[in-house]
C-alpha positions as CSV (number, residue, x, y, z in Angstrom):
1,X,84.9,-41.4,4.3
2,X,87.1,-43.8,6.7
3,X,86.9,-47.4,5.9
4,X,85.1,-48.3,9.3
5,X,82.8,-45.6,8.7
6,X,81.8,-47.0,5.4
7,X,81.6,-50.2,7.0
8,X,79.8,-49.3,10.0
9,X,76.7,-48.1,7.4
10,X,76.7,-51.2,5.3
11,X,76.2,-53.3,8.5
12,X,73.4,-51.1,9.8
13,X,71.5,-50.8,6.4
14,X,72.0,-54.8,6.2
15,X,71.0,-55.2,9.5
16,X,73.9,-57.0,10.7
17,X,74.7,-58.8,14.2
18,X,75.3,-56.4,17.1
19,X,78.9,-57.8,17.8
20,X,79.7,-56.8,13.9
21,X,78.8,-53.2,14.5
22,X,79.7,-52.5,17.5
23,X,83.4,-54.0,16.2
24,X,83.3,-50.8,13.7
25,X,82.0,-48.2,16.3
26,X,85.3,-49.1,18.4
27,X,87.3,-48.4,15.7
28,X,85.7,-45.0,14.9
29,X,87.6,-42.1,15.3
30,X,84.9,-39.7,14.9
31,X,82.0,-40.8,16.1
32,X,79.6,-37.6,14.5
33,X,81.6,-38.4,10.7
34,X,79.6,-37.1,8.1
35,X,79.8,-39.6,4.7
36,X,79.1,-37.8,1.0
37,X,75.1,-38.0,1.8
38,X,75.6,-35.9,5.0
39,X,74.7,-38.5,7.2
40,X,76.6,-39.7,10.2
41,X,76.2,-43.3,11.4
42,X,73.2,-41.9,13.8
43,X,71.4,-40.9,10.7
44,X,71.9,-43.9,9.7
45,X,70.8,-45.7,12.2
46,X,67.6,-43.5,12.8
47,X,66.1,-44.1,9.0
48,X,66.7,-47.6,9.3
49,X,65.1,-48.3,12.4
50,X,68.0,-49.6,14.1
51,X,67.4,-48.7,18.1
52,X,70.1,-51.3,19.7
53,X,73.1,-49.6,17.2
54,X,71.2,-45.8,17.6
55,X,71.7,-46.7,21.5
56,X,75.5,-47.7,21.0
57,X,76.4,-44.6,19.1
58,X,74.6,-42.1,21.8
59,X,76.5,-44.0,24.3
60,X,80.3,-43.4,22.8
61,X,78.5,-39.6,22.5
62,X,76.9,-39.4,18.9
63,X,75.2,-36.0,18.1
64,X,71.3,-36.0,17.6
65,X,70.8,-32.5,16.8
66,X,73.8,-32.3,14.1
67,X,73.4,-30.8,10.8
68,X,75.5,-31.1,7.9
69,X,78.3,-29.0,7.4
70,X,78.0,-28.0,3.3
71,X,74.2,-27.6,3.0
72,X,73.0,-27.2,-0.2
73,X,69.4,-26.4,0.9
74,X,67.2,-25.9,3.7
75,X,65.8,-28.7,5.4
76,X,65.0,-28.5,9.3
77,X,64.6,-32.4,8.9
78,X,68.3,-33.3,8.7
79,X,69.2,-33.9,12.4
80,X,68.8,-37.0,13.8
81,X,66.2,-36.1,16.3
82,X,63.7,-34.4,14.2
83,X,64.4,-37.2,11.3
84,X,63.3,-39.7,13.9
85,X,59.9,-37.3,14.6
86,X,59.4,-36.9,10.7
87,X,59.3,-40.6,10.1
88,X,56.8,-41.3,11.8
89,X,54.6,-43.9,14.3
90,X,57.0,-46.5,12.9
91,X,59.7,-45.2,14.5
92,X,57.8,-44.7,18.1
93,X,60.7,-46.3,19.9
94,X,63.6,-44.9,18.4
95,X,61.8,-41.5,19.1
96,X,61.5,-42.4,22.9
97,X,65.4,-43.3,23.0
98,X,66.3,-40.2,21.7
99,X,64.5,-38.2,24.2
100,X,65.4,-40.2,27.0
101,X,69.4,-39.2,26.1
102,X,67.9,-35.4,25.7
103,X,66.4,-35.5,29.1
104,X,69.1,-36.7,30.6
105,X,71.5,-34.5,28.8
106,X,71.8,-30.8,30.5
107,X,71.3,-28.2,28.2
108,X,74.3,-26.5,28.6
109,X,76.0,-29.0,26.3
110,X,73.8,-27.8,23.5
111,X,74.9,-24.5,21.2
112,X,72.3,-22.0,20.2
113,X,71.2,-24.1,17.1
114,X,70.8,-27.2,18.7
115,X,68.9,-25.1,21.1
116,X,66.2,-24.5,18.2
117,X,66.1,-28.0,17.5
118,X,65.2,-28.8,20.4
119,X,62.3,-26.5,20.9
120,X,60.5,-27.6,17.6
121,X,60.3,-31.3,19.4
122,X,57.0,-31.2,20.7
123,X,55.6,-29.5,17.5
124,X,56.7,-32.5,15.2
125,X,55.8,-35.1,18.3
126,X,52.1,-33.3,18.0
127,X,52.4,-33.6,13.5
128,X,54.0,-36.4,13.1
129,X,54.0,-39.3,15.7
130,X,51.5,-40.1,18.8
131,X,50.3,-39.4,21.5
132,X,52.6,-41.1,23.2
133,X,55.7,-39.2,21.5
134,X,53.7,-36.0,22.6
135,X,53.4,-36.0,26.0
136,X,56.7,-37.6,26.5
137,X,58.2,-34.4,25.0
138,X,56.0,-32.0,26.8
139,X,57.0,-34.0,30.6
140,X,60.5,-34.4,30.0
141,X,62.0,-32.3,27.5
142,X,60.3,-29.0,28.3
143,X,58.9,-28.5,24.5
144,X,55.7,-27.5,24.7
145,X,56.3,-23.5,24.2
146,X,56.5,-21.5,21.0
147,X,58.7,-22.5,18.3
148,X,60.8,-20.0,16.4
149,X,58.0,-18.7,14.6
150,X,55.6,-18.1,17.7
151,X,53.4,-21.2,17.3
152,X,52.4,-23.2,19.9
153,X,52.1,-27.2,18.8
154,X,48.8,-27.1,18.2
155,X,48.6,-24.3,16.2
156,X,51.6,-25.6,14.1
157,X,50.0,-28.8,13.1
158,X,47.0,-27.2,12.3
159,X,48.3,-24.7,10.1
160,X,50.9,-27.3,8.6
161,X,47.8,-29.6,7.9
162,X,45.5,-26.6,6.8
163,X,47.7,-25.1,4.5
164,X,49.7,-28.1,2.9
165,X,48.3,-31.3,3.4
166,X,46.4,-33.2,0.0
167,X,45.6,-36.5,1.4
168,X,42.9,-36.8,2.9
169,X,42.9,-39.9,4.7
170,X,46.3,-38.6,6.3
171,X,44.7,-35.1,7.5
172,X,42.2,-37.2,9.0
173,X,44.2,-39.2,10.8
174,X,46.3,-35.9,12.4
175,X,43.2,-34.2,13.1
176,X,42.1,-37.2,15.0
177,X,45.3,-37.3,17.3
178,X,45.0,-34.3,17.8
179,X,41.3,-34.3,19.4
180,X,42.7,-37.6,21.4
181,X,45.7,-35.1,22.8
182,X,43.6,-31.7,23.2
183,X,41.0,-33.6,25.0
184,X,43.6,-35.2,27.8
185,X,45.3,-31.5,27.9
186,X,43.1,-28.5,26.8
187,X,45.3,-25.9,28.2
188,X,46.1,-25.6,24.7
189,X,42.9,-25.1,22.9
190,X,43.1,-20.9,24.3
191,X,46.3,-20.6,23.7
192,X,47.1,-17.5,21.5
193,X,49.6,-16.2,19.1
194,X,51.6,-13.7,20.7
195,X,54.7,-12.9,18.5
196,X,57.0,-11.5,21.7
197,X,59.9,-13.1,21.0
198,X,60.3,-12.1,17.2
199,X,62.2,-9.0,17.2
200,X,62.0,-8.0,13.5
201,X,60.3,-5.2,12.1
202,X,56.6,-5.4,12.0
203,X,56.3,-8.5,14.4
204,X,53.4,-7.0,16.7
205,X,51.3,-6.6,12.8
206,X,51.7,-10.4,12.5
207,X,47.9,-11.4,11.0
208,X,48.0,-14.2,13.6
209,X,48.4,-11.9,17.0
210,X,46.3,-12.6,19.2
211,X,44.5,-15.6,17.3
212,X,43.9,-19.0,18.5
213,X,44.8,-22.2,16.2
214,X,41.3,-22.4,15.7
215,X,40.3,-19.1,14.5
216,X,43.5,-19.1,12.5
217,X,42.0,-22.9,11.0
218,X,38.8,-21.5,10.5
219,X,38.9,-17.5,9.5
220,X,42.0,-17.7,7.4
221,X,43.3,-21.4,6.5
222,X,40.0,-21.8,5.4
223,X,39.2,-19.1,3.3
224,X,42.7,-19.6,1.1
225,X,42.1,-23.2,0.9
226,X,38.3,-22.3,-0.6
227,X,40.5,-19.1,-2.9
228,X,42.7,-21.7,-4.5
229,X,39.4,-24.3,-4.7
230,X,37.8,-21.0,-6.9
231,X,41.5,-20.5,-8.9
232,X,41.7,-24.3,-9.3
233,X,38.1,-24.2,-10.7
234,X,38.7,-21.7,-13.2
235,X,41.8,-23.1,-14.4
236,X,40.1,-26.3,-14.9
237,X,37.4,-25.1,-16.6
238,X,39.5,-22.3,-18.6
239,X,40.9,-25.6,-20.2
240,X,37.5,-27.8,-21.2
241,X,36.0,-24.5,-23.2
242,X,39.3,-24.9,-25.2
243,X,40.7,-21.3,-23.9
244,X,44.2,-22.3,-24.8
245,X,47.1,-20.6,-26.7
246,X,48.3,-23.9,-27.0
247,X,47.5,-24.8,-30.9
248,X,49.4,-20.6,-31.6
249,X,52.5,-22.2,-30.7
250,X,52.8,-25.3,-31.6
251,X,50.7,-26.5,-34.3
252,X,49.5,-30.6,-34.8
253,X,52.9,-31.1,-37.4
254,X,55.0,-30.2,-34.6
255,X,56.9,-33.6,-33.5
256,X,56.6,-33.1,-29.9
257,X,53.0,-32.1,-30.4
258,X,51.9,-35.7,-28.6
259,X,54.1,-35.7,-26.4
260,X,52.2,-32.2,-25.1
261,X,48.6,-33.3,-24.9
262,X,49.7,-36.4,-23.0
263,X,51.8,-34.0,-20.4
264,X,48.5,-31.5,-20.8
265,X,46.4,-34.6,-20.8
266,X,47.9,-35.6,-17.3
267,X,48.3,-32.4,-16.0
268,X,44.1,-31.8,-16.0
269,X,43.8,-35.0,-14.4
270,X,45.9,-34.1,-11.6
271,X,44.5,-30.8,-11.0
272,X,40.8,-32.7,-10.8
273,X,42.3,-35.1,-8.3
274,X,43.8,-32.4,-6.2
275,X,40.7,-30.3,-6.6
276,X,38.7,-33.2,-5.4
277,X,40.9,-34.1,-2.4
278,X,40.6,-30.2,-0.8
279,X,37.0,-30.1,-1.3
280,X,37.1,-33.2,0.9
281,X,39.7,-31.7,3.2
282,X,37.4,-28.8,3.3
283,X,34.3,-30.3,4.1
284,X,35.8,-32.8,6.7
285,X,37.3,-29.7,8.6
286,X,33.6,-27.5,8.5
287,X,31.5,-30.4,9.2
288,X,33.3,-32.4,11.5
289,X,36.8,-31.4,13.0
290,X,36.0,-27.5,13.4
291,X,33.1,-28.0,15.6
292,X,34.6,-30.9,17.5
293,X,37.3,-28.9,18.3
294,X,35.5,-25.8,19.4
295,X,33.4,-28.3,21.7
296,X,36.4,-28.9,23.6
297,X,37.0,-25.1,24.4
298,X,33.9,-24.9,25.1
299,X,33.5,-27.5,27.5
300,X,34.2,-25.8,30.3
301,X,31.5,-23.5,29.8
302,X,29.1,-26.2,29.4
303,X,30.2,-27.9,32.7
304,X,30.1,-24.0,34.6
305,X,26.3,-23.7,33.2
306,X,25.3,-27.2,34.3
307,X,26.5,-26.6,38.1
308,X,24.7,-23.3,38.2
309,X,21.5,-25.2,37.2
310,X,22.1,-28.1,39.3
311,X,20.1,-28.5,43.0
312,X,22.7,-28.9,45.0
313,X,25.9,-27.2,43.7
314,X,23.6,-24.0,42.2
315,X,19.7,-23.9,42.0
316,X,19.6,-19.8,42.5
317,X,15.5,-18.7,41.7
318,X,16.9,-15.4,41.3
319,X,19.2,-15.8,38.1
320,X,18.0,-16.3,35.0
321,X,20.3,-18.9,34.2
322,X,18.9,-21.1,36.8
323,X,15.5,-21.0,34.8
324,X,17.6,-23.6,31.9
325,X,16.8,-26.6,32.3
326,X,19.4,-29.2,30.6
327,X,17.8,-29.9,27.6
328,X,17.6,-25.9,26.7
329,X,21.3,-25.4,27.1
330,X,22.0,-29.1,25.1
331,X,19.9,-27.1,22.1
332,X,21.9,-24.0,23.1
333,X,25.7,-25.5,22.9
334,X,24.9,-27.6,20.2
335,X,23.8,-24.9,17.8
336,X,26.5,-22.8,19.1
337,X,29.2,-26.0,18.6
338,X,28.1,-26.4,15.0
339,X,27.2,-22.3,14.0
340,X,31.1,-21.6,14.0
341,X,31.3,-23.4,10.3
342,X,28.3,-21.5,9.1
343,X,29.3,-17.7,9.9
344,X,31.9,-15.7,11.0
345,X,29.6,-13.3,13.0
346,X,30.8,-13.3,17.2
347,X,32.8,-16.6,16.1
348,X,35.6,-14.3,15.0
349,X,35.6,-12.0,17.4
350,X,35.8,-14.8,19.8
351,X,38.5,-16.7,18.6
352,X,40.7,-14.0,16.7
């Protein structure tokens, strides 16, 4: 690595005075230099927060969509731009600089890659930052479509969350941003999974085709998390009858026979603590975020029924929805709203 290079990171990860750094970045030959880690001085300037220097090094034409050149492994996280996303509300303005330069930039400077980069934006926006972040991305960067794999934002975050997520609090906290950004744009919430674009064999079979995020949440996600619940279960109580081949193997004289209960001693308790935190995943998803989020879609149907019914705007004798009054078709919605955790029956059908 070049000696101002070197320099330049010190001064950002020691948060140094702007005339210091910006000293180093004249001096830099190649502005998008990646150091031993893979980072270049954007990366740099991205994890540590740094939006004055991050505005500097776009400005003499740093690269936010760059990967590294010897990757080891996969990781779609290594670009500045979705780094910034992944990190978080923290990082709220750094995320707004960013996507002012990729507004402003034409998309003819971008290759192919970059290209994919770019379109996951407003799926990471939706995961991992705020509301904010999300609309900003969906106005001015044009990143509200499918990402690679046919997923719409919404659907992404929900099966990201649905499949992967252990901490509760955390889930919560997505789930609720996301109600916050369905409810202020619920062009989304009918959206469905329509594999077009992937040309490889077997692509129209996709299980998802033709699903919306929420019948994929509730008629699949669901079920696998409540599978590995049942698996976790048995495991857990395979153990506490003693159903072990443990002791065949290595008996008490063994010297690293301590050492083993402790890791075996450990591992139970984490598998109770992970057990515990998806049945409470579970339950916060059938009781509370499922039917909020299917009284969103069904909103509009609400709202249609109540100006059939109403004096002025509908008031036909002759049809029998006229007859509801508004406290029949509150009963109504609100079994329907809160029936979708309870049974699959027309709820499928509907949403898959």
């Amino acid at each position: 690595m070049e000696v101002h290079d070197t320099r330049l990171r010190i001064c950002i990860i020691a948060q140094r005075d702007i005339s210091e750094i910006t000293s180093h970045i004249d001096k830099i030959v190649n502005i998008n230099y990646q150091c031993n880690t893979r980072f270049t001085s954007l990366h740099t300037a991205v994890v540590y927060n740094n939006v004055p220097v991050a505005s500097l090094l776009l400005e003499r034409g740093a690269d936010m969509t760059v990967l590294p050149l010897k990757k080891t492994f996969k990781d779609d996280y290594e670009c500045p731009l979705l780094m910034a996303l992944k990190l978080g509300e923290s990082h709220e303005e750094m995320q707004l600089l960013l996507l002012r330069v990729l507004k402003n930039t034409s998309r003819d400077k971008f290759h192919s890659t970059a290209l994919k980069t770019i379109a996951r934006v407003t799926h990471y926006a939706m995961m991992y930052s705020t509301e904010r972040i999300f609309f900003a991305t969906q106005h001015d960067c044009q990143g509200s479509g499918e990402n690679s794999a046919g997923y719409h934002p919404l659907m992404f975050t929900l099966v990201r969350v649905g499949r992967l997520e252990e901490d509760v609090d955390k889930c919560k906290h997505i789930m609720e941003k996301v109600l916050k950004i369905v409810d202020k744009d619920s062009s989304m919430l009918w959206q469905r999974f329509r594999p077009v674009k992937l040309q490889r064999i077997g692509a129209a079979k996709h299980p998802h085709t033709g699903c919306t995020a929420l019948g994929i949440l509730a008629f699949e996600i669901m079920r696998d998390r409540k599978k590995c619940l049942l698996e976790l279960k048995d495991n857990i109580a395979h153990k506490e009858r003693g159903d072990t081949t443990f002791n065949t193997f290595m008996p008490p004289t063994h010297p690293q026979y301590n050492d083993m209960m402790e890791w075996l001693v450990q591992s139970d308790k984490k598998e109770k603590e992970i057990d515990a935190n998806n049945r409470k995943i579970m339950a916060y998803f059938s009781n509370e975020f499922i039917p909020c989020l299917f009284a969103q879609m069904i909103r509009p149907m609400r709202i249609a029924l109540g100006m059939s019914t109403h004096i002025r705007l509908g008031d036909e004798r002759n049809c029998r929805i006229g007859q509801l009054d508004a406290d029949v078709m509150n009963i109504t919605f609100n079994e329907l709203v809160h029936g979708i955790s309870k049974s699959e029956v027309g709820f499928k059908h509907m949403l898959c």
